[in-house]
LODO-928226 format. One line per 8 residues: number of its first residue (from 1); their letters; for each residue x, y, z of C-alpha. Coordinates in Angstrom, 2 decimals, m for minus. Layout:
<atoms>
NUM> A> X,Y,Z; ...
</atoms>
This chain:
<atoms>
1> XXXXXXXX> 16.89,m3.38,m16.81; 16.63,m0.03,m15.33; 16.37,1.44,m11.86; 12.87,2.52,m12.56; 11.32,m0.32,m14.22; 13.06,m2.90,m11.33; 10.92,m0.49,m8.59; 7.77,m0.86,m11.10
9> XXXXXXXX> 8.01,m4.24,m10.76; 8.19,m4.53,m7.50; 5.94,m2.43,m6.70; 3.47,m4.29,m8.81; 4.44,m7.54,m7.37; 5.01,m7.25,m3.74; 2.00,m4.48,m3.18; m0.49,m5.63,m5.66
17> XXXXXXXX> 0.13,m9.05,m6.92; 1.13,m11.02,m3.88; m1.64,m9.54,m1.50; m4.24,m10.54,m3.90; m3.05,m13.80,m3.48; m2.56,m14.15,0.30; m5.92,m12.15,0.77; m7.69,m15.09,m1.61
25> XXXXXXXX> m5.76,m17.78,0.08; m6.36,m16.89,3.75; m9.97,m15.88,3.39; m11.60,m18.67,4.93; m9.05,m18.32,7.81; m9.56,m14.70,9.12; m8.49,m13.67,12.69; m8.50,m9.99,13.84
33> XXXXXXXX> m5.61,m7.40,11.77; m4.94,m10.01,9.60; m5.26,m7.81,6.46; m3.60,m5.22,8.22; m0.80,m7.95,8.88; m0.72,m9.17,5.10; m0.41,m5.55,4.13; 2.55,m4.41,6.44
41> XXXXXXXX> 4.26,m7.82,5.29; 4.18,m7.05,1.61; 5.47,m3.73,1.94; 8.39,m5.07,3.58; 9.20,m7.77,1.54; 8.89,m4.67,m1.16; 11.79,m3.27,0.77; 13.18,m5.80,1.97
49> XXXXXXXX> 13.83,m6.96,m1.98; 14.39,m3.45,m2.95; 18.06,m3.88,m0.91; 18.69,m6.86,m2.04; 18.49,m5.75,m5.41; 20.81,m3.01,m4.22; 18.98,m0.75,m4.51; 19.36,2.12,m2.01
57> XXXXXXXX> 15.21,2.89,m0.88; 16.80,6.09,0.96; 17.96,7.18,m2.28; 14.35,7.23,m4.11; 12.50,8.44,m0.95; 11.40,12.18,m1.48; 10.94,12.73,2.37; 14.29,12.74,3.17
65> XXXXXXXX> 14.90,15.68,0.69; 12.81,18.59,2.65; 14.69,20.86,0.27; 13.73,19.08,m2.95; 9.88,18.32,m2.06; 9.53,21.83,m2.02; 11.01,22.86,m5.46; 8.21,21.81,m7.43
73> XXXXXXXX> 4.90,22.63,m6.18; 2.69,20.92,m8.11; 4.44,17.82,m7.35; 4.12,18.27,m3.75; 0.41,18.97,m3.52; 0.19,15.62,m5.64; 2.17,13.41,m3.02; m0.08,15.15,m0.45
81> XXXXXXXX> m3.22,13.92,m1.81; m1.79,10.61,m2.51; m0.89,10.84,1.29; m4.25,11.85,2.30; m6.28,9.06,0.10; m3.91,6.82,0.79; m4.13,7.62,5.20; m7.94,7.71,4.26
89> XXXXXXXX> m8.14,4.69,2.82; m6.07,2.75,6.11; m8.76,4.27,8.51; m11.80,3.84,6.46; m10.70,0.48,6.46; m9.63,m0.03,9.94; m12.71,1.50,11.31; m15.01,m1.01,9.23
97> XXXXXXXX> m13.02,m3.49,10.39; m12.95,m2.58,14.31; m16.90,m1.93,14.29; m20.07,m2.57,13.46; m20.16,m0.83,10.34; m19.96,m3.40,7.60; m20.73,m2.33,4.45; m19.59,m5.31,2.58
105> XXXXXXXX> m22.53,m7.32,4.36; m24.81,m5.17,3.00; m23.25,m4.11,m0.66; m21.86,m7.77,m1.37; m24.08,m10.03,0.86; m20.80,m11.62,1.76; m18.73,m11.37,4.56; m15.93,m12.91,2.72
113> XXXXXXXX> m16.15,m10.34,m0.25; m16.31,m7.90,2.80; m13.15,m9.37,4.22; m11.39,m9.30,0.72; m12.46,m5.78,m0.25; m10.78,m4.62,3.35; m7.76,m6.43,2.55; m7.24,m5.04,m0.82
121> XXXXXXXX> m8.20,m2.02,1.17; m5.00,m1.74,3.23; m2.78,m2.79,0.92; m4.20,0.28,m2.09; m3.87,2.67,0.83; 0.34,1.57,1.57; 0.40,1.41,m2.30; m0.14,4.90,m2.82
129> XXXXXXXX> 1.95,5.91,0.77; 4.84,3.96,m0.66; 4.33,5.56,m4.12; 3.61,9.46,m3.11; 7.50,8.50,m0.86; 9.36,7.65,m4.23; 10.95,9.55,m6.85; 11.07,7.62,m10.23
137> XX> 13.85,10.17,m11.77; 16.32,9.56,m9.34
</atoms>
């Protein structure tokens, strides 16, 4: 198996699969950040596994290539608006969850489907973060 499709995967897994799962299994037990918390633990697990699998993250990670973001144009103004939706995303979601403003009461009549929604919320928004940083040809 490849470089590439080893990242896919755990990408997939550790910042899509396995928050789905700890977001459905901790539902009924919510205190305050904890899908904030779920989030930031999945994407270090993701790293986390990413050197044990040796592979080098500093090696696919654009931003420490200043030179080489800026080669290709097109392909930086991408990874800036996955940056932006992604940053948008985090504080949509940490302002819903820090006020009044629940929409999820309102467009789910649940405050567990809110609770979910914001969870998947986080972890989408360091999903595309951790995938505007990488560079699959490397």
């Amino acid at each position: 198996m490849n470089d590439r499709n080893i990242i896919n995967n755990l990408l997939n897994r550790y910042l899509w699969h396995y928050p789905f799962i700890l977001n459905v299994v901790f539902l009924l037990f919510h205190f305050k950040y904890q899908l904030l918390i779920i989030a930031f633990v999945c994407l270090a697990m993701c790293i986390y596994k990413m050197y044990r699998s040796h592979l080098k993250p500093q090696k696919y990670i654009v931003f420490f290539d200043l030179k080489g973001i800026l080669e290709n144009k097109q392909l930086f103004f991408s990874r800036l608006l996955l940056w932006t939706i992604g940053i948008f995303m985090i504080w949509i979601t940490w302002i819903a969850e820090n006020t009044s403003w629940v929409c999820g009461t309102y467009c789910f009549h649940s405050q567990l489907a809110q609770q979910f929604m914001q969870g998947m919320s986080y972890t989408c928004g360091l999903y595309l973060l951790f995938l505007a940083m990488i560079d699959m040809k490397k």
